[in-house]
KOLTORZA-131681 format. One record per residue (C-alpha): residue in three letters; residue number from 0; chain; x, y, z. Coordinates in pm, 1 decimal. Example, Ala and Ser with C-alpha at 12.3 -4.5 7.8 and 13.67 -1.06 7.14 Angstrom:
<recs>
("ALA"; 0; "A"; (1230.0; -450.0; 780.0)) ("SER"; 1; "A"; (1367.0; -106.0; 714.0)) 
</recs>
This chain:
<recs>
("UNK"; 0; "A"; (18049.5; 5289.8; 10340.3)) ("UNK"; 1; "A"; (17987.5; 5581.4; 10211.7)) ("UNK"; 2; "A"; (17724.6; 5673.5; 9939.9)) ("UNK"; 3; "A"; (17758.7; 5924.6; 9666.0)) ("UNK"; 4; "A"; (17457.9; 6187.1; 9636.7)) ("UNK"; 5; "A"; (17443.8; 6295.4; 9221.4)) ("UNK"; 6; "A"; (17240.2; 6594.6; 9123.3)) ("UNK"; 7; "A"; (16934.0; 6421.3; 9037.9)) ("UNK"; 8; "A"; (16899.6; 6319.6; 9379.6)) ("UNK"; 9; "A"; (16936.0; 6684.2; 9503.6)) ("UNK"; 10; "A"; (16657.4; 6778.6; 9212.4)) ("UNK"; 11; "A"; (16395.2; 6517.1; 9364.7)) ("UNK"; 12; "A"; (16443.0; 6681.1; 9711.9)) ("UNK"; 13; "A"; (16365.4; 7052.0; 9555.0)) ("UNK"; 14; "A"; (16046.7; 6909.9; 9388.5)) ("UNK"; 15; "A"; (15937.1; 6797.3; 9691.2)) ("UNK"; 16; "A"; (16001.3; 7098.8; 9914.9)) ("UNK"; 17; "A"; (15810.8; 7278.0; 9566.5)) ("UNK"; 18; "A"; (15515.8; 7054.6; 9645.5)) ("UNK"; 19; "A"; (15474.6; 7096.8; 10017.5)) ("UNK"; 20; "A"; (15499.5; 7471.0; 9962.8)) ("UNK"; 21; "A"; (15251.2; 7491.4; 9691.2)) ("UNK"; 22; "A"; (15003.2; 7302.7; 9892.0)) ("UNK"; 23; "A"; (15062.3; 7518.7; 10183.3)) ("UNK"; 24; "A"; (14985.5; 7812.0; 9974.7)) ("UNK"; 25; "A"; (14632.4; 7619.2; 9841.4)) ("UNK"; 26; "A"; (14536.1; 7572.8; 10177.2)) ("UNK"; 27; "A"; (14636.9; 7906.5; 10300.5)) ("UNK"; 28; "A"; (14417.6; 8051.8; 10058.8)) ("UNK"; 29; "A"; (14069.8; 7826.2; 10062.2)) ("UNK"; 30; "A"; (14131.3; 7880.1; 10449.5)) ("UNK"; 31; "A"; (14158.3; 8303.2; 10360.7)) ("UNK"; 32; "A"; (13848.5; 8237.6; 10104.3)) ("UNK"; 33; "A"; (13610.4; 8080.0; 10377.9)) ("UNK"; 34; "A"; (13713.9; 8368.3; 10652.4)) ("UNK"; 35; "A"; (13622.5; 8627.4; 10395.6)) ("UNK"; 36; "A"; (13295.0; 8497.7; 10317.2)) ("UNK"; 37; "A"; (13240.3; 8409.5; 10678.8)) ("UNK"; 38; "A"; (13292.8; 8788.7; 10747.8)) ("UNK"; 39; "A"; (13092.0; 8932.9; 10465.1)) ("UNK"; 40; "A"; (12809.4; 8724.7; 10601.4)) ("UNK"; 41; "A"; (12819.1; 8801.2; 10933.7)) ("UNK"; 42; "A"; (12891.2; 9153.4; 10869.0)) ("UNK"; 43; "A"; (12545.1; 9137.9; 10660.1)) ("UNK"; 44; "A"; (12376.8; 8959.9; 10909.5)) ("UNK"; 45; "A"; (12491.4; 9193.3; 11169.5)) ("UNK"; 46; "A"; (12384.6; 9529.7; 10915.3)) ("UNK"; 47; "A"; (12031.2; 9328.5; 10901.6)) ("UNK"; 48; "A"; (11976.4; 9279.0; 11269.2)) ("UNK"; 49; "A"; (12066.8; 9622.9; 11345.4)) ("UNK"; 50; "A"; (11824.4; 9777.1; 11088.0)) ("UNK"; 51; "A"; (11502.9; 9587.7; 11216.4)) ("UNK"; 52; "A"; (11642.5; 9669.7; 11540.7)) ("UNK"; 53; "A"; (11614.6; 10058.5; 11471.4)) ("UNK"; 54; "A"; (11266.7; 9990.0; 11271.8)) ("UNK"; 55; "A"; (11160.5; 9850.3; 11619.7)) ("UNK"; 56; "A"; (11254.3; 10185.9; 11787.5)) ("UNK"; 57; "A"; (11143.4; 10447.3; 11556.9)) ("UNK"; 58; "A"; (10876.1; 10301.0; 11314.7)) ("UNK"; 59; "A"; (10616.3; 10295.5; 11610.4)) ("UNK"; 60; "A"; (10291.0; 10511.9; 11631.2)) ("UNK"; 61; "A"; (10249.3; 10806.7; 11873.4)) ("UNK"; 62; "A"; (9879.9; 10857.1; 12025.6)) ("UNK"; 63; "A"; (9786.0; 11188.5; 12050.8)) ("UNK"; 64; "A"; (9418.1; 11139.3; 12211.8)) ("UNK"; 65; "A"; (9188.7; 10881.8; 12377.3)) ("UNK"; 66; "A"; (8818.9; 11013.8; 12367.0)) ("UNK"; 67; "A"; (8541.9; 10734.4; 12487.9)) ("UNK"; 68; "A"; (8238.5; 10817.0; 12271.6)) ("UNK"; 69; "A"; (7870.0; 10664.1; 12244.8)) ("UNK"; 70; "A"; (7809.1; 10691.6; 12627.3)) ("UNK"; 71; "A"; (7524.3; 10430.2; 12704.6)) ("UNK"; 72; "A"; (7295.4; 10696.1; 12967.9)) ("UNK"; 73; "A"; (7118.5; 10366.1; 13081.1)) ("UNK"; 74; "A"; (7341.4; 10137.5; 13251.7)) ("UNK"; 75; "A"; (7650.6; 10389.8; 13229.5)) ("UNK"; 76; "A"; (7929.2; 10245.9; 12963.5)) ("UNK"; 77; "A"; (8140.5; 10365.1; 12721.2)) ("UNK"; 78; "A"; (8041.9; 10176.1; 12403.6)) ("UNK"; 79; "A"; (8296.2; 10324.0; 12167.3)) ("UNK"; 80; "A"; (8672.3; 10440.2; 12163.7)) ("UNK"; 81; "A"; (8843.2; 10652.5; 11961.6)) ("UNK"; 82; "A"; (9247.9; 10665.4; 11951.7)) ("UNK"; 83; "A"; (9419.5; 10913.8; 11707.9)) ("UNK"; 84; "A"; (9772.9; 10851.9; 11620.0)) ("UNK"; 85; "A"; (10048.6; 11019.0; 11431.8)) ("UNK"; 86; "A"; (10369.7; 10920.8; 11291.2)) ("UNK"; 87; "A"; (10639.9; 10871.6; 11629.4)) ("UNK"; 88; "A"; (10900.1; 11136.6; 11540.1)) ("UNK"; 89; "A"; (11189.6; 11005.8; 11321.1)) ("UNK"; 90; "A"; (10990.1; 10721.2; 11207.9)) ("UNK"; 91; "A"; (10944.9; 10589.2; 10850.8)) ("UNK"; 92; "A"; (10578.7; 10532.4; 10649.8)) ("UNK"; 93; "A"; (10357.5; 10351.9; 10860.2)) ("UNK"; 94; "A"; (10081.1; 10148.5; 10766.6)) ("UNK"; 95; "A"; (9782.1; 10105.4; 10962.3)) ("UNK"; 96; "A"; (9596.7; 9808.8; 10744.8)) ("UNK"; 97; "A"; (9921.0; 9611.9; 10876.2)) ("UNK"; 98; "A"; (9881.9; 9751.5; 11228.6)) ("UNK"; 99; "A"; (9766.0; 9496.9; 11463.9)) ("UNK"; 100; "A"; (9585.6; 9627.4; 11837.8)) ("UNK"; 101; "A"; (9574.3; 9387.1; 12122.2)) ("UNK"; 102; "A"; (9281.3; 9486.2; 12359.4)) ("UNK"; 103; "A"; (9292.2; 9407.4; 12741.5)) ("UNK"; 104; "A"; (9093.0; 9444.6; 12991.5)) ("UNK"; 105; "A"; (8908.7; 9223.9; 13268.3)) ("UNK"; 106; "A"; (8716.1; 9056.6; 13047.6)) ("UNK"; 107; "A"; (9025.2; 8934.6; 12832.0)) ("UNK"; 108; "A"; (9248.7; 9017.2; 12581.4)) ("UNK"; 109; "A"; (9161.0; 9064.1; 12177.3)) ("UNK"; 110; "A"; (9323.9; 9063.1; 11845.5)) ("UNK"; 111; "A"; (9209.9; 9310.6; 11638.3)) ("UNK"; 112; "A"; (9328.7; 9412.7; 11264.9)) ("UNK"; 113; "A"; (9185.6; 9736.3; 11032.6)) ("UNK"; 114; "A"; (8867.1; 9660.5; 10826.0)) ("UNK"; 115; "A"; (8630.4; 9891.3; 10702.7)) ("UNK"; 116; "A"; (8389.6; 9741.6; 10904.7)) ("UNK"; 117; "A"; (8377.2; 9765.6; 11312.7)) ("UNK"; 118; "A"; (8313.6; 9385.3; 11433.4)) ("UNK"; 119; "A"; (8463.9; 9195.9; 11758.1)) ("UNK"; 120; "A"; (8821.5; 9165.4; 11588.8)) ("UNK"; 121; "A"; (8814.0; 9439.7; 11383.2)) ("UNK"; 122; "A"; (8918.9; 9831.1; 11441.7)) ("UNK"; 123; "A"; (8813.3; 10079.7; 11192.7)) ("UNK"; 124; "A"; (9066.4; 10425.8; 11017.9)) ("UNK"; 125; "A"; (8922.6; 10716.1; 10963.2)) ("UNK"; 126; "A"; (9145.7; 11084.5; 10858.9)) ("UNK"; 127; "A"; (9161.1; 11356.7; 11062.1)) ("UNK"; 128; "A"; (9445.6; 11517.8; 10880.3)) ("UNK"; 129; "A"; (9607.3; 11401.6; 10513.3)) ("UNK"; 130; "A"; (9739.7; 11672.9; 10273.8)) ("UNK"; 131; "A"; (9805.1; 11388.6; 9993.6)) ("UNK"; 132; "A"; (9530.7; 11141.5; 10077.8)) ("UNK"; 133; "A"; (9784.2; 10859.5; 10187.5)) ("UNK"; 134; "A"; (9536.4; 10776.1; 10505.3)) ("UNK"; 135; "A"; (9208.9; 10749.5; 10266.0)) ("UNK"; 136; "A"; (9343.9; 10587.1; 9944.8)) ("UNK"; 137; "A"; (9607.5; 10359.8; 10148.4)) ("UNK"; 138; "A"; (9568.2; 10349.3; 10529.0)) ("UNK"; 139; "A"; (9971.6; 10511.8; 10497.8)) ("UNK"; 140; "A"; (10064.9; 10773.7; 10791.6)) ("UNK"; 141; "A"; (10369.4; 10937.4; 10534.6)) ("UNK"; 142; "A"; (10376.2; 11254.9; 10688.7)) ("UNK"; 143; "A"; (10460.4; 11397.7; 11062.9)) ("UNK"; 144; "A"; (10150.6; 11602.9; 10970.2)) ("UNK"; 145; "A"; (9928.4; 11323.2; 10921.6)) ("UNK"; 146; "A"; (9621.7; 11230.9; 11206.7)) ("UNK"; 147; "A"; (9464.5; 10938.0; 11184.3)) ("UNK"; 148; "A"; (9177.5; 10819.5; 11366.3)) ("UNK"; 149; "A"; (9120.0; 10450.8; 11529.9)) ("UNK"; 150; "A"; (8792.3; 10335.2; 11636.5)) ("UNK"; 151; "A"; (8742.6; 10050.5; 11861.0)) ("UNK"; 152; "A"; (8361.0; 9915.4; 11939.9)) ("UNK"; 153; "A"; (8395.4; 9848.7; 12273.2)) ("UNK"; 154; "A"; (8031.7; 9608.2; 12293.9)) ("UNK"; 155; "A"; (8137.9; 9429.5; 11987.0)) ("UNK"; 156; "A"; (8460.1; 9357.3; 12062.9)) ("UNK"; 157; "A"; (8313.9; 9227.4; 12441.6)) ("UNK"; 158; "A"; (8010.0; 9082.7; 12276.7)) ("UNK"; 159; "A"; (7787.1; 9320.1; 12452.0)) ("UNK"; 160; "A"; (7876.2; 9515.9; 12722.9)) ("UNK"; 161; "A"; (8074.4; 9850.1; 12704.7)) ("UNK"; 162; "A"; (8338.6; 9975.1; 12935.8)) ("UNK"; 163; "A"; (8182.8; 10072.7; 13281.3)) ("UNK"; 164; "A"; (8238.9; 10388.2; 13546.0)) ("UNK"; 165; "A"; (8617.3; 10350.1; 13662.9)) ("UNK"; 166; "A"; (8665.0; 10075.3; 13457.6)) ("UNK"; 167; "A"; (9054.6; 10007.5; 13310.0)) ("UNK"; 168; "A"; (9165.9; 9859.5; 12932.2)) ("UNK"; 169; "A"; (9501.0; 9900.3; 12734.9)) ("UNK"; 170; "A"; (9588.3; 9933.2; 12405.7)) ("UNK"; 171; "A"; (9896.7; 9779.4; 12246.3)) ("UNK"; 172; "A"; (9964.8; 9907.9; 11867.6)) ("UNK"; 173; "A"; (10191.8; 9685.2; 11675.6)) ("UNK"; 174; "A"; (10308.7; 9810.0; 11348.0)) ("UNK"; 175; "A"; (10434.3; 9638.9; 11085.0)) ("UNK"; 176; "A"; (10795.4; 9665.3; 11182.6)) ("UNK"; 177; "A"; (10738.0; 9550.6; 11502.4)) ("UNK"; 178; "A"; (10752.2; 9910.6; 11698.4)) ("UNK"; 179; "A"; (10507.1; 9854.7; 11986.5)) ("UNK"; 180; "A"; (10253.9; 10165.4; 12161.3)) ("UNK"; 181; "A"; (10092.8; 10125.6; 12452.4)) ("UNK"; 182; "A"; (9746.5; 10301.5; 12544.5)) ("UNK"; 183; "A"; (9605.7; 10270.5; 12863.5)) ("UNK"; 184; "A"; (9242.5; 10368.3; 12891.7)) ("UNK"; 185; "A"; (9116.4; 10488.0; 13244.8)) ("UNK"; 186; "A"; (8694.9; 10546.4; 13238.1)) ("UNK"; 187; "A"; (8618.8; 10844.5; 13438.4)) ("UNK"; 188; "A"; (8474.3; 10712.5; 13763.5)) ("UNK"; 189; "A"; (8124.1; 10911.3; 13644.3)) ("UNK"; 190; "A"; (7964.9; 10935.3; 13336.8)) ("UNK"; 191; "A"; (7667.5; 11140.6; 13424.3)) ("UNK"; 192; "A"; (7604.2; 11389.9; 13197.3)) ("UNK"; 193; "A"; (7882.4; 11298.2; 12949.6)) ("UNK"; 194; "A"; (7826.8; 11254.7; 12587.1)) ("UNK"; 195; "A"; (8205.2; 11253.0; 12519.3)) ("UNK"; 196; "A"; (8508.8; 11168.5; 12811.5)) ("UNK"; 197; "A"; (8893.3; 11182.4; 12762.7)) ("UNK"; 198; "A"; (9024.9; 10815.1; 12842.6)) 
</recs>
């Protein structure tokens, strides 16, 4: 038998072919919508990781001497240290109040942040160099110029003893964006005589 196909049959068909294509087309673009934002996150993401990545690197401190200081004459100990540090070349403003030094030696290992006042988990700043006052108003190294002194009291930080002939300690200066110095104090192996020794 055979069955006659009028035009509004052959309309119905188009409308439906219309519909399957306009839905293709929707989902085509939410699909294009969430890749987009997918990439403009991850491509800010990636911009993010790679900028605290470089602050790491360069945003560190450089030490440019280690002088033990206060030499104890009666049982032979350096009771005070005193690290000066500039800006590490390239590197941004750096500031020491957020600096945080981690103090081993045989005894054990410390935690000590900037105050004004030297006590066991404190260090103290002091300016060597500062054209614009940065170091003394601010605790800010903002200039390859700048010199900035850190002093460490060795028999408060221990409780009571200094550091003896020979003995060994390190330094580790963690700035604020993460960039990590390393200091490693060696104590001449006499102290005879000495009011002041390089470390």
């Amino acid at each position: 038998m055979f069955t006659e196909h009028t035009d509004d049959d052959r309309g119905q068909v188009g409308i439906g072919t219309l519909i399957v294509f306009i839905a293709m087309v929707l989902v085509a673009a939410i699909a294009a919508g969430v890749l987009i934002n997918t990439a403009g996150f991850l491509q800010s993401s990636a911009e993010e990781t790679g900028q605290q990545s470089s602050d790491q690197v360069t945003n560190r401190l450089e030490v440019v001497s280690a002088v033990g200081t206060d030499i104890d004459s009666s049982n032979s100990e350096v009771d005070t240290v005193e690290v000066t540090v500039k800006k590490a070349p390239g590197a941004a403003n750096i500031d020491l109040g957020s600096t945080i030094a981690q103090w081993v030696d045989s005894s054990g290992s410390y935690d000590l942040t900037q105050d004004s006042s030297t006590a066991q988990d404190h260090f103290t700043v002091s300016t060597v160099q500062d054209d614009d006052s940065s170091i003394t108003d601010s605790n800010v190294l903002n200039d390859p110029a700048d010199r900035a002194t850190l002093t460490f009291d060795v028999t408060a930080i221990h409780g009571t003893t200094g550091l003896g002939e020979g003995a060994t300690a390190t330094i580790q200066l963690n700035t604020q964006s993460g960039g990590t110095t390393t200091v490693r104090l060696v104590v001449p192996e006499t102290l005879s005589g000495n009011s002041a020794v390089t470390l």
